[in-house]
PDB file of N, CA, C, O and CB in Angstrom:
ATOM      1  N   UNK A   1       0.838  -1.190   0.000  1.00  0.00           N
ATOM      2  CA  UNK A   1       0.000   0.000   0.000  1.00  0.00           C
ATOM      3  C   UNK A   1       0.876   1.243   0.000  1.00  0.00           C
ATOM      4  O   UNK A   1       2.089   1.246   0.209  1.00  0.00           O
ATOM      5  CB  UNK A   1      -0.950   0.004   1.215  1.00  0.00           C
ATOM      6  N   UNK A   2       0.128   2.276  -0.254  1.00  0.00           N
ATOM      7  CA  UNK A   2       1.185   3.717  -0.267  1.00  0.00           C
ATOM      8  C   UNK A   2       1.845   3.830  -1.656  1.00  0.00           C
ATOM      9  O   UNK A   2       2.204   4.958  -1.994  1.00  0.00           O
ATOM     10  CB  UNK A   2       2.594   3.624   0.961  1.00  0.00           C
ATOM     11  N   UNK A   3       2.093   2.582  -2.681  1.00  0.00           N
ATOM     12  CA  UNK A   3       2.942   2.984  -3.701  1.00  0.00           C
ATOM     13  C   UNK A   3       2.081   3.930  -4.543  1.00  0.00           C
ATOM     14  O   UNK A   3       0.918   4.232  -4.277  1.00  0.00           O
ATOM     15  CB  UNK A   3       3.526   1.773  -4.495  1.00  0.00           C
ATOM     16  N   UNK A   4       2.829   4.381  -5.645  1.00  0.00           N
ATOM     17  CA  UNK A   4       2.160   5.463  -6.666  1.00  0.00           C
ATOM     18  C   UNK A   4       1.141   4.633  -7.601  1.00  0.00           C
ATOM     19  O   UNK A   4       0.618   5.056  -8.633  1.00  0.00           O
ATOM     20  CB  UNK A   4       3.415   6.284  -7.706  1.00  0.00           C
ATOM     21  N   UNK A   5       0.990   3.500  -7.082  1.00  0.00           N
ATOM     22  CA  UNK A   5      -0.487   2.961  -8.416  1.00  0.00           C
ATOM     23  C   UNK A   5      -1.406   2.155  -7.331  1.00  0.00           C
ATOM     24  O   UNK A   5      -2.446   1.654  -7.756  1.00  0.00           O
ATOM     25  CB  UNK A   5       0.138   1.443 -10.165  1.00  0.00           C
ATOM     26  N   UNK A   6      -0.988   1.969  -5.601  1.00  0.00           N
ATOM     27  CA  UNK A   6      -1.670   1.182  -5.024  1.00  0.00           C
ATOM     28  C   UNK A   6      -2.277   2.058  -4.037  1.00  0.00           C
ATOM     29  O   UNK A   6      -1.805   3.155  -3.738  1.00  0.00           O
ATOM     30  CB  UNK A   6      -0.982   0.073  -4.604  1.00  0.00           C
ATOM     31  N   UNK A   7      -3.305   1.569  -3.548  1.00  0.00           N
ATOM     32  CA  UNK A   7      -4.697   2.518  -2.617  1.00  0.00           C
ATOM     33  C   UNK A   7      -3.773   3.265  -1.572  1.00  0.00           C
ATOM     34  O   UNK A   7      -2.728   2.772  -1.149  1.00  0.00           O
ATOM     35  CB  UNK A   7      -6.158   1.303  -1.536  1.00  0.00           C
ATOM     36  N   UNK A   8      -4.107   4.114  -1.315  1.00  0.00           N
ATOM     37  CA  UNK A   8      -3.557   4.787   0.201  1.00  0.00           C
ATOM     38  C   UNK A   8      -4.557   4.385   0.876  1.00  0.00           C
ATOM     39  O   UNK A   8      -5.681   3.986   0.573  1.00  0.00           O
ATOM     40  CB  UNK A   8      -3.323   6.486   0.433  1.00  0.00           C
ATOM     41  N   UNK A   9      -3.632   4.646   2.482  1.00  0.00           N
ATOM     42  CA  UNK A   9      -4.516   4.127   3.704  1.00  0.00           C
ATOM     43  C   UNK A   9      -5.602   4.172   3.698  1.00  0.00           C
ATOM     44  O   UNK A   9      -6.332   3.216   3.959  1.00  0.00           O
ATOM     45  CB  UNK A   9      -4.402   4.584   4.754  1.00  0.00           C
ATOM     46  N   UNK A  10      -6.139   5.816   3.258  1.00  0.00           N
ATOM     47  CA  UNK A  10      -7.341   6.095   3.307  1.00  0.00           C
ATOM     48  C   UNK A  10      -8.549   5.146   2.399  1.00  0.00           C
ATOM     49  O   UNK A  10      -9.611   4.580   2.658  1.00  0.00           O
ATOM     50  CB  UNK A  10      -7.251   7.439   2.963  1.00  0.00           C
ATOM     51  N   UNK A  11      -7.871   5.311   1.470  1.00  0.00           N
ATOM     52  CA  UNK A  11      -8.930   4.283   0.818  1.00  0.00           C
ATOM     53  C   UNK A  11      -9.192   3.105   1.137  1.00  0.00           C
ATOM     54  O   UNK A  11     -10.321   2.645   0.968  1.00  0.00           O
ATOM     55  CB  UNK A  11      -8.752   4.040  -0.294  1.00  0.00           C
ATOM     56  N   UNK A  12      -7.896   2.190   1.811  1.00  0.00           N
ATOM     57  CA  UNK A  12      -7.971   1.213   2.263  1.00  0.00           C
ATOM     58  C   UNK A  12      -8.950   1.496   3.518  1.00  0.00           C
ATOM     59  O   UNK A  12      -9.863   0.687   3.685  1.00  0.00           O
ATOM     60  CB  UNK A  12      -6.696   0.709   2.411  1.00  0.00           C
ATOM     61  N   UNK A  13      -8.866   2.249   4.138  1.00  0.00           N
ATOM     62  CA  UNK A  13      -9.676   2.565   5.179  1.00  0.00           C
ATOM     63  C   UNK A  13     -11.317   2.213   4.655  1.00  0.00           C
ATOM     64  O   UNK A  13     -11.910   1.151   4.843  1.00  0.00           O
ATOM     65  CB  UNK A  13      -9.367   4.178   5.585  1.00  0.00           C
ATOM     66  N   UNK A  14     -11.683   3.069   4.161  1.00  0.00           N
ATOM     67  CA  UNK A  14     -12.675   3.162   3.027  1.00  0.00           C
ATOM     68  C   UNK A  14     -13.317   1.968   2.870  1.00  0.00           C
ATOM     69  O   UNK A  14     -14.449   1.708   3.279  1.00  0.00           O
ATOM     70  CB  UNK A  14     -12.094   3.527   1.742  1.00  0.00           C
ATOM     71  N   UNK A  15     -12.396   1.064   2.124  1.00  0.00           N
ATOM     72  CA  UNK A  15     -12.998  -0.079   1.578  1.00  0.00           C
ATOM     73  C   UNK A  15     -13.273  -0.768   2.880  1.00  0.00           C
ATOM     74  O   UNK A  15     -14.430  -0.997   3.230  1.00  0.00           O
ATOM     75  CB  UNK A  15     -12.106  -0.899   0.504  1.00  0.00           C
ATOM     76  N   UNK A  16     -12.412  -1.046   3.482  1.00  0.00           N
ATOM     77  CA  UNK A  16     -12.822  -1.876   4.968  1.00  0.00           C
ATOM     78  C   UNK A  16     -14.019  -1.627   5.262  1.00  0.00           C
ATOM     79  O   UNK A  16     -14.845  -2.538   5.301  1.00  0.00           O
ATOM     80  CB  UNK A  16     -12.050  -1.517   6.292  1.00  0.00           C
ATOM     81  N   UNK A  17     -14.356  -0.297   5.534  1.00  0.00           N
ATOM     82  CA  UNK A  17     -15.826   0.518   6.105  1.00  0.00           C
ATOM     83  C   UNK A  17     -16.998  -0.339   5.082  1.00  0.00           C
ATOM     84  O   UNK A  17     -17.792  -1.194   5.474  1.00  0.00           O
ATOM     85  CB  UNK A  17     -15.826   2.712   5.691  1.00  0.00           C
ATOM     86  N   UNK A  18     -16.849   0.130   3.799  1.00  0.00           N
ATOM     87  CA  UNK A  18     -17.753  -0.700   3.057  1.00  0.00           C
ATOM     88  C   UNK A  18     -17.384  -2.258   3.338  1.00  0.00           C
ATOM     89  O   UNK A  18     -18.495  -2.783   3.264  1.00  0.00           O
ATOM     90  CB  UNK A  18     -17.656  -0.319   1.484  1.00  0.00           C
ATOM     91  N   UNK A  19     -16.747  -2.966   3.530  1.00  0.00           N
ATOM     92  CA  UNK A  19     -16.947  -4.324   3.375  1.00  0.00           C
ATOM     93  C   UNK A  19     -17.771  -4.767   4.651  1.00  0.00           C
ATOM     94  O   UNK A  19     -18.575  -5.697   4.718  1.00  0.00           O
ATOM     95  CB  UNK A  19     -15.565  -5.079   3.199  1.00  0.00           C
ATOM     96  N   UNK A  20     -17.351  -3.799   5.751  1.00  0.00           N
ATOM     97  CA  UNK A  20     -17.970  -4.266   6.896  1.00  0.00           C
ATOM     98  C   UNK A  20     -19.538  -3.887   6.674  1.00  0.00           C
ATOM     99  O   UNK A  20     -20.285  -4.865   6.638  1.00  0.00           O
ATOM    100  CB  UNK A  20     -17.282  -3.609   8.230  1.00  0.00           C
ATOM    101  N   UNK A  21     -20.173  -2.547   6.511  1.00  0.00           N
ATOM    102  CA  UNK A  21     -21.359  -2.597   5.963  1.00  0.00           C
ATOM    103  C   UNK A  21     -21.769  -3.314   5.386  1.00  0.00           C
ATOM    104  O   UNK A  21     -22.848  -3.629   5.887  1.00  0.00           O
ATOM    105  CB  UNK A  21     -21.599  -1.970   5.480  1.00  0.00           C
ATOM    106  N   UNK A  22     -21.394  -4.338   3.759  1.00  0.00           N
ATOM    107  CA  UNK A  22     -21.847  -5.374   3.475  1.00  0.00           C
ATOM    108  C   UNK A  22     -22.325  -6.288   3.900  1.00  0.00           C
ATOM    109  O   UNK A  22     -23.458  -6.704   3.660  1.00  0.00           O
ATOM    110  CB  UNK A  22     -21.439  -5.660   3.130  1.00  0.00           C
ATOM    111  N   UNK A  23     -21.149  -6.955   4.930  1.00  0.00           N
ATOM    112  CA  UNK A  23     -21.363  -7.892   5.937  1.00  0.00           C
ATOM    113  C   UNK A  23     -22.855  -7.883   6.687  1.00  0.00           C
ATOM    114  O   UNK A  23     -23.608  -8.855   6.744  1.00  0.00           O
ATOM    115  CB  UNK A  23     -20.264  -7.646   6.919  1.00  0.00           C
ATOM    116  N   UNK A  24     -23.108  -6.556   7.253  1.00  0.00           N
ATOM    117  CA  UNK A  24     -23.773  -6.111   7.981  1.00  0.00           C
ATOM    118  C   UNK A  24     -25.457  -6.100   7.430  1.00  0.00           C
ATOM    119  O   UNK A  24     -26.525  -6.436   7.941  1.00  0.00           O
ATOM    120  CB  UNK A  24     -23.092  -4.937   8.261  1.00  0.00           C
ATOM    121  N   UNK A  25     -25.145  -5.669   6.447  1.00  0.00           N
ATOM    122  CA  UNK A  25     -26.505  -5.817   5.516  1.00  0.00           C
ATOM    123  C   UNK A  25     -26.885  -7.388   4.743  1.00  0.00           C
ATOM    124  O   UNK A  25     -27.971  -7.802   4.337  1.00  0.00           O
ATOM    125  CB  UNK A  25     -26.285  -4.645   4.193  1.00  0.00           C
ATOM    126  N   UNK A  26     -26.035  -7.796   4.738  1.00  0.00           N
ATOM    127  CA  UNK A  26     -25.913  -9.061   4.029  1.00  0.00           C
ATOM    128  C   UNK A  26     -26.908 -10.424   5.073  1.00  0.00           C
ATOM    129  O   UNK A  26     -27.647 -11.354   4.749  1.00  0.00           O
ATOM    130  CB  UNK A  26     -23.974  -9.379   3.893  1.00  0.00           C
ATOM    131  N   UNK A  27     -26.356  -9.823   6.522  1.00  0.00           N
ATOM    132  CA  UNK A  27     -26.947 -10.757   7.867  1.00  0.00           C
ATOM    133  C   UNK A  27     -28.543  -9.918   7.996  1.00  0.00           C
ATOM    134  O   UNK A  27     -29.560 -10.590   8.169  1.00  0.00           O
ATOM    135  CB  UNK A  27     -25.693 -10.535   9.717  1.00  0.00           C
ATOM    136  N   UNK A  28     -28.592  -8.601   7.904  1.00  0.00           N
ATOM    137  CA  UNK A  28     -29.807  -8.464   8.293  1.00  0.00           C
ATOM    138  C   UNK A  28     -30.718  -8.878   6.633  1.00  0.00           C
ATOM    139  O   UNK A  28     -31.947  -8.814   6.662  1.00  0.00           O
ATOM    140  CB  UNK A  28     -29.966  -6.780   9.047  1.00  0.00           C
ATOM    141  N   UNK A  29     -30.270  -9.132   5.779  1.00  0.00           N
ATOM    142  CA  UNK A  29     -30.917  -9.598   4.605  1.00  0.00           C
ATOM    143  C   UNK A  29     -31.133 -11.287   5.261  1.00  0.00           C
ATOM    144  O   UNK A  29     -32.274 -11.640   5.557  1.00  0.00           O
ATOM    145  CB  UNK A  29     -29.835  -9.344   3.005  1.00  0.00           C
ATOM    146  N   UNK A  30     -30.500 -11.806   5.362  1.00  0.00           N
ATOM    147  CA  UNK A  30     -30.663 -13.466   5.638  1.00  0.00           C
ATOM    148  C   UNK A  30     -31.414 -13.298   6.803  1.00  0.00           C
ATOM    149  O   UNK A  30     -32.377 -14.065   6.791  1.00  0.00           O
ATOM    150  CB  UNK A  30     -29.195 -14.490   5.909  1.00  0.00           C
ATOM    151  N   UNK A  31     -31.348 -12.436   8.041  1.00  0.00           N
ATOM    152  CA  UNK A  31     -32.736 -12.245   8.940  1.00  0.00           C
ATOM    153  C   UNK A  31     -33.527 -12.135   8.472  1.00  0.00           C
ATOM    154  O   UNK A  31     -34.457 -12.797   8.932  1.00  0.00           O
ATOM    155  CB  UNK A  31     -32.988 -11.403   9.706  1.00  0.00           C
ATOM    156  N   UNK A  32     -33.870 -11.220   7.161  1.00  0.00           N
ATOM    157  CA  UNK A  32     -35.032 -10.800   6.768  1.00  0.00           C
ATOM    158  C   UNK A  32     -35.520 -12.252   5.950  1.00  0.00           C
ATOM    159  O   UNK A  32     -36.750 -12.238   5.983  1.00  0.00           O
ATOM    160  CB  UNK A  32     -34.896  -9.335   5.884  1.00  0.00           C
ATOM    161  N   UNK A  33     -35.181 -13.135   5.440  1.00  0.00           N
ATOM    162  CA  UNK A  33     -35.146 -14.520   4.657  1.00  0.00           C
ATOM    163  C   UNK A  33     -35.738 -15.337   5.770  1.00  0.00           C
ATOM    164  O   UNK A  33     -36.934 -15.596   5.903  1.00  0.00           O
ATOM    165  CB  UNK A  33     -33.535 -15.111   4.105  1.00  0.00           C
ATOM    166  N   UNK A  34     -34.859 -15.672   6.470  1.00  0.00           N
ATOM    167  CA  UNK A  34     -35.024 -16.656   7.951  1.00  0.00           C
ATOM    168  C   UNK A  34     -36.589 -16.376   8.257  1.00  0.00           C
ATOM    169  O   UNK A  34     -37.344 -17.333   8.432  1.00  0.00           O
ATOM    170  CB  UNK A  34     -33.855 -16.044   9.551  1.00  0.00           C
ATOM    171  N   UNK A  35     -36.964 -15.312   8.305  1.00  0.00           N
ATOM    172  CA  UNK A  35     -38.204 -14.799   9.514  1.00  0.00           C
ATOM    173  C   UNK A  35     -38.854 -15.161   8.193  1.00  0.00           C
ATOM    174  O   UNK A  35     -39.478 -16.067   8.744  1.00  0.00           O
ATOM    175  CB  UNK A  35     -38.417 -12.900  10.459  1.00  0.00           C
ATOM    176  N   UNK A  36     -39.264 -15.251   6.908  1.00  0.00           N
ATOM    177  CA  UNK A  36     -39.783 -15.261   5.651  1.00  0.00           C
ATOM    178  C   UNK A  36     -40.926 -13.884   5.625  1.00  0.00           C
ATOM    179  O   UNK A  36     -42.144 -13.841   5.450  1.00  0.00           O
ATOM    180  CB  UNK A  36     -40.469 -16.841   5.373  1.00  0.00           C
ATOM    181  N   UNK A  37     -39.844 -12.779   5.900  1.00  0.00           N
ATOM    182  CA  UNK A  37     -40.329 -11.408   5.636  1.00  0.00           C
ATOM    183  C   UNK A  37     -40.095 -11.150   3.738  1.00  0.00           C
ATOM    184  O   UNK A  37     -41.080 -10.651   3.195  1.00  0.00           O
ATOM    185  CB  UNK A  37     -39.255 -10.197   6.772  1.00  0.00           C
ATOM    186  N   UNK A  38     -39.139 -11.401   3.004  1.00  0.00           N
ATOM    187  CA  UNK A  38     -38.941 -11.845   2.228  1.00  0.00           C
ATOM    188  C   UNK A  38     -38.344 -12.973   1.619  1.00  0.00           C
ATOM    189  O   UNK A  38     -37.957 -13.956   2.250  1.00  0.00           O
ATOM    190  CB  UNK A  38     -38.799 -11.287   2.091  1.00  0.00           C
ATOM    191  N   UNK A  39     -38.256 -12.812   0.217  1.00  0.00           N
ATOM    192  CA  UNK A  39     -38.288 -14.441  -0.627  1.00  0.00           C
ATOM    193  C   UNK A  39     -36.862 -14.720  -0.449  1.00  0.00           C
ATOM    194  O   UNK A  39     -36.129 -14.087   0.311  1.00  0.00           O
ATOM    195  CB  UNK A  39     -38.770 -14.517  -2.560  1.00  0.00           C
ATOM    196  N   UNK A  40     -36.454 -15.852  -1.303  1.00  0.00           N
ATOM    197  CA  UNK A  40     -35.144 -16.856  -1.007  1.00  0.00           C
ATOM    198  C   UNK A  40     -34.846 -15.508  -2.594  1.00  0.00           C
ATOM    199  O   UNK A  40     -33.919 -14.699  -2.558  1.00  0.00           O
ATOM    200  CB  UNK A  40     -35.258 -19.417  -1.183  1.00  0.00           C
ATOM    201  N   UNK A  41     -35.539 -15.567  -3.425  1.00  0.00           N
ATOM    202  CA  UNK A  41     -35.016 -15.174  -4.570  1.00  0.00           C
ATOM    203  C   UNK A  41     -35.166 -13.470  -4.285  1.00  0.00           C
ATOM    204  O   UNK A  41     -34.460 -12.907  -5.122  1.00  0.00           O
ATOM    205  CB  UNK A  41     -35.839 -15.885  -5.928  1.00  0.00           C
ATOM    206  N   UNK A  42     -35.832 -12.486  -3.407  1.00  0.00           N
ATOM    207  CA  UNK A  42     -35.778 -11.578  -3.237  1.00  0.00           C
ATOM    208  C   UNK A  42     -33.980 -11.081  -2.470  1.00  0.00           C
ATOM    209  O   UNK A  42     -33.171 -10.291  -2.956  1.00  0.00           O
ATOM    210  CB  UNK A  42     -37.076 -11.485  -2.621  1.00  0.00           C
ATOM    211  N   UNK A  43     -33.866 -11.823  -1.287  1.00  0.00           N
ATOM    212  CA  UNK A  43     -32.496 -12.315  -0.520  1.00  0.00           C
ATOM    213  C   UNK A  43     -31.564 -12.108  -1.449  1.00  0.00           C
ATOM    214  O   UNK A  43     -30.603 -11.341  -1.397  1.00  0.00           O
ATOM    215  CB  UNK A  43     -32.396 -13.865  -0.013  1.00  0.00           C
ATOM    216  N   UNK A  44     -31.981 -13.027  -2.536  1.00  0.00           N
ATOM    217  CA  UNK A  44     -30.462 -13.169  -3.330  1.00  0.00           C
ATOM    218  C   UNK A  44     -30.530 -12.221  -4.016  1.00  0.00           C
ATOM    219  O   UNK A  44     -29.341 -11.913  -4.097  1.00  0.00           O
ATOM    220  CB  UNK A  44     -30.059 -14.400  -4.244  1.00  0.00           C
ATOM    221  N   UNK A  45     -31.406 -11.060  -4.950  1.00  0.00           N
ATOM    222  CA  UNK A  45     -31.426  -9.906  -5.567  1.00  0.00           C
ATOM    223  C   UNK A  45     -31.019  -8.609  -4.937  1.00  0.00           C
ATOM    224  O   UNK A  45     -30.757  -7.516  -5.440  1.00  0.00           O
ATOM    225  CB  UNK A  45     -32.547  -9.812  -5.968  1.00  0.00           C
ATOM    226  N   UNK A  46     -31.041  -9.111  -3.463  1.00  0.00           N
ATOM    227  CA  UNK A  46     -30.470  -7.931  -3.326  1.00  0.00           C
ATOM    228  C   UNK A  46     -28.860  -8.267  -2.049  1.00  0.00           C
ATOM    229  O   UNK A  46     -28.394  -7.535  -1.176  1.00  0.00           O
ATOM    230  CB  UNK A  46     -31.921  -6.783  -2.720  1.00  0.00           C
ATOM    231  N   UNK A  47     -28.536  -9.346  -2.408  1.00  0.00           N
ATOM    232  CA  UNK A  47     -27.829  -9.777  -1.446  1.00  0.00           C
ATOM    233  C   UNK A  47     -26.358  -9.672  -3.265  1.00  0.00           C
ATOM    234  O   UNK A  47     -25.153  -9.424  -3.212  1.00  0.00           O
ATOM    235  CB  UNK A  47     -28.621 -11.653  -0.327  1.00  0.00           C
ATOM    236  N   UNK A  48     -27.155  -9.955  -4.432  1.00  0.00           N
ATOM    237  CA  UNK A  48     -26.106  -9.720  -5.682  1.00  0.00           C
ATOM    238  C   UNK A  48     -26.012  -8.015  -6.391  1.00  0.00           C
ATOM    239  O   UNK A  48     -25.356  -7.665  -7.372  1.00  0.00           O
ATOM    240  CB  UNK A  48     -26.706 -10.874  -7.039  1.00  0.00           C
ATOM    241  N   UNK A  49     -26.893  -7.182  -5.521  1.00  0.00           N
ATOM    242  CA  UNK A  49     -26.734  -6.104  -5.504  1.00  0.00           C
ATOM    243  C   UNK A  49     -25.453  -5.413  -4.975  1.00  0.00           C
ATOM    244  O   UNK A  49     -24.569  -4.750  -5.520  1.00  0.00           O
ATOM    245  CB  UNK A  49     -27.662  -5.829  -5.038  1.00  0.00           C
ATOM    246  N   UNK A  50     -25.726  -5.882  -3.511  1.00  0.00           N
ATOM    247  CA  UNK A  50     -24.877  -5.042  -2.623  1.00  0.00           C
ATOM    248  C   UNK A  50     -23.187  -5.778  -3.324  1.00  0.00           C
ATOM    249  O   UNK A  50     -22.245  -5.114  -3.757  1.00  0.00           O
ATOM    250  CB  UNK A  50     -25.346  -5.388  -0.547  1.00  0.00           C
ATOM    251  N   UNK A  51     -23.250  -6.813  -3.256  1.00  0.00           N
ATOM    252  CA  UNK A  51     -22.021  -7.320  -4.011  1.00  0.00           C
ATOM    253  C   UNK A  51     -21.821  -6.721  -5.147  1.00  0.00           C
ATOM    254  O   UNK A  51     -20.619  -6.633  -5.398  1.00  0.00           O
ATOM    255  CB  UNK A  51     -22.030  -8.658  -4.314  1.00  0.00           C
ATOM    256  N   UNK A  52     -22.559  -6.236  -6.002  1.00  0.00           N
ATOM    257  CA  UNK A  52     -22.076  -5.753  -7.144  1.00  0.00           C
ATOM    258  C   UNK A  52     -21.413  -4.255  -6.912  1.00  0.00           C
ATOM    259  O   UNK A  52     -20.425  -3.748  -7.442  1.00  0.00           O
ATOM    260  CB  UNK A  52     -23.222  -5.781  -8.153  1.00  0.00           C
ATOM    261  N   UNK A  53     -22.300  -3.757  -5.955  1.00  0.00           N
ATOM    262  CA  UNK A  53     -21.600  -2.164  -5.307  1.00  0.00           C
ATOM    263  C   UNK A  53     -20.215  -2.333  -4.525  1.00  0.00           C
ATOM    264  O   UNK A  53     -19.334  -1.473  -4.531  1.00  0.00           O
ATOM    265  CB  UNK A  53     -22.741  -1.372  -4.008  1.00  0.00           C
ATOM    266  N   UNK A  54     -20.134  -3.639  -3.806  1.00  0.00           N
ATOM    267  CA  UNK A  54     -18.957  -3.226  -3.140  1.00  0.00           C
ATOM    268  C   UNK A  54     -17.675  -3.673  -4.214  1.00  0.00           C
ATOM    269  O   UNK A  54     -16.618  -3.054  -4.091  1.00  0.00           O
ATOM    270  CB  UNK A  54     -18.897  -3.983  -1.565  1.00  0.00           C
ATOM    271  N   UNK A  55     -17.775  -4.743  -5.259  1.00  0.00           N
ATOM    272  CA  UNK A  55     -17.144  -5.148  -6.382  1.00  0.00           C
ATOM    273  C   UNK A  55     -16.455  -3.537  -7.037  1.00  0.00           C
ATOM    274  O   UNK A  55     -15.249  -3.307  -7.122  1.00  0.00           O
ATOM    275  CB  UNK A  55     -18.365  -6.039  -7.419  1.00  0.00           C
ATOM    276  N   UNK A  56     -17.309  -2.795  -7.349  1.00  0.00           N
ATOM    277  CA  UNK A  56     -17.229  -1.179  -7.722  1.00  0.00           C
ATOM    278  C   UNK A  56     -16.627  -0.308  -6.755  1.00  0.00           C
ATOM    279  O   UNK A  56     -15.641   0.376  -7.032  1.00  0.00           O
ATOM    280  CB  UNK A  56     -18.610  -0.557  -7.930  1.00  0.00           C
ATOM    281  N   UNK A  57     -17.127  -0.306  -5.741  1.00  0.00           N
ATOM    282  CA  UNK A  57     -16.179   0.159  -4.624  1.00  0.00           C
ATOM    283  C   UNK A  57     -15.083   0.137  -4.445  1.00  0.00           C
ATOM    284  O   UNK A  57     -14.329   1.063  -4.146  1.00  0.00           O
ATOM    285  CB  UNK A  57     -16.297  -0.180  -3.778  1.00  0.00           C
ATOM    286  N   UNK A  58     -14.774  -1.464  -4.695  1.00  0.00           N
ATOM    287  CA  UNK A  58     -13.215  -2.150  -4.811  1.00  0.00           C
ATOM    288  C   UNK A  58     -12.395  -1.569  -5.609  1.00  0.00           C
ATOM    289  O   UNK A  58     -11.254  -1.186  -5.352  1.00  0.00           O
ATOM    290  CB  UNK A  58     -13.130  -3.523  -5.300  1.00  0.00           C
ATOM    291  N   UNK A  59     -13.357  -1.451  -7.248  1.00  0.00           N
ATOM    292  CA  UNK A  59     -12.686  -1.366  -8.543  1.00  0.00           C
ATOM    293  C   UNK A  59     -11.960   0.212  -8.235  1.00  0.00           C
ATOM    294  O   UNK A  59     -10.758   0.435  -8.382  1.00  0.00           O
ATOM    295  CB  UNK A  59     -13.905  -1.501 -10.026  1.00  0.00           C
ATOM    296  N   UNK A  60     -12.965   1.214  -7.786  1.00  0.00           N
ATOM    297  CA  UNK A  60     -12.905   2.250  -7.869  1.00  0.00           C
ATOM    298  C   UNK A  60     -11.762   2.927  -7.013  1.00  0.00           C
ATOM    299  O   UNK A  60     -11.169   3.983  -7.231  1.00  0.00           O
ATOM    300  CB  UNK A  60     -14.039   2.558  -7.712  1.00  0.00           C
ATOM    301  N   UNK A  61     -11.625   2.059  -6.020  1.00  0.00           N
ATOM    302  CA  UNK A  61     -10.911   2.501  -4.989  1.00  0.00           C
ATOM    303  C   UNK A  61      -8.949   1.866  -5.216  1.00  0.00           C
ATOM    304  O   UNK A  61      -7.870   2.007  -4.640  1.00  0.00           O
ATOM    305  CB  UNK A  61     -11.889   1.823  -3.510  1.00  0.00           C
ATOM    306  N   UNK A  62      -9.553   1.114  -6.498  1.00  0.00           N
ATOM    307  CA  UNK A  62      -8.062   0.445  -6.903  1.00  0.00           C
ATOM    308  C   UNK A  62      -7.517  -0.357  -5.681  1.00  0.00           C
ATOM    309  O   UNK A  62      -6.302  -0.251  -5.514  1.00  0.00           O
ATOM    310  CB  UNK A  62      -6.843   1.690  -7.309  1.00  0.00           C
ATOM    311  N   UNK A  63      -8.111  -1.044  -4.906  1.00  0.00           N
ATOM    312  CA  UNK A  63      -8.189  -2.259  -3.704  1.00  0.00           C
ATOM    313  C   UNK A  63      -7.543  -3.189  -4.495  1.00  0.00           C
ATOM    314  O   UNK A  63      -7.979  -2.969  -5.625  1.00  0.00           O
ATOM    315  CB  UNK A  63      -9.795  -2.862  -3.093  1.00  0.00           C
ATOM    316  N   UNK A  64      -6.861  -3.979  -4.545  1.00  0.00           N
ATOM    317  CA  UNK A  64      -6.379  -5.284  -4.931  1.00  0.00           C
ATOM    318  C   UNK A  64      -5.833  -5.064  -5.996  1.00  0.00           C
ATOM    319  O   UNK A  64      -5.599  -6.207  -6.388  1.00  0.00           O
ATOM    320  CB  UNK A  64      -7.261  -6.321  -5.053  1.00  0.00           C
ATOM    321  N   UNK A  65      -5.335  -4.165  -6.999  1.00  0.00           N
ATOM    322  CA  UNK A  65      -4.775  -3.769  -7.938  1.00  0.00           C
ATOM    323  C   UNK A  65      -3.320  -4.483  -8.072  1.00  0.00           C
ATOM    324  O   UNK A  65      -2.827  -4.809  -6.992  1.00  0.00           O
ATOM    325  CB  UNK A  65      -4.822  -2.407  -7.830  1.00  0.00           C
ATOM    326  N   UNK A  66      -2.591  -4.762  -9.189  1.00  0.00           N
ATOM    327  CA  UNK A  66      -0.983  -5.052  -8.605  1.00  0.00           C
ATOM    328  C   UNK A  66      -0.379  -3.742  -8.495  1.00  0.00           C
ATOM    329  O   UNK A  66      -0.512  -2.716  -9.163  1.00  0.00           O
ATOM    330  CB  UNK A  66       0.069  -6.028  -9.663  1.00  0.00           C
ATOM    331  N   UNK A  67       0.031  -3.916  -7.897  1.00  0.00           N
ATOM    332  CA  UNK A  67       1.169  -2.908  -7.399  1.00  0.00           C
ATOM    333  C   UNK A  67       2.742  -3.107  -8.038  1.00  0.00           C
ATOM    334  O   UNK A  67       3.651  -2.356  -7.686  1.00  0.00           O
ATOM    335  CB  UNK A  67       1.283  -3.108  -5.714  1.00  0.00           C
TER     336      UNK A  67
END
């Protein structure tokens, strides 16, 4: 981290924050499944949502890039 093509802290910071939100939303989505407040296939539409945002997040934030 820190080099001239790889994330600074901050961003790394960043992404952490979002991954942990994911996490976070991801469990109260499978609560929301479990209790059958919504569907198995609703769950997964928006459980391949939030993955697709934090995927972008990643991209954007140049997270995992080579260095």
């Amino acid at each position: 981290m820190g080099k001239d093509n790889g994330p600074t802290d901050a961003e790394q910071m960043l992404f952490d924050a979002n991954l942990r939100e994911f996490g976070v939303r991801v469990s109260l989505i499978c609560a929301l499944e479990s209790n059958q407040t919504i569907s198995q296939s609703e769950a997964y539409k928006r459980v391949k949502t939030l993955w697709k945002q934090l995927k972008e997040s990643r991209k954007n934030l140049r997270i995992g890039d080579d260095q």
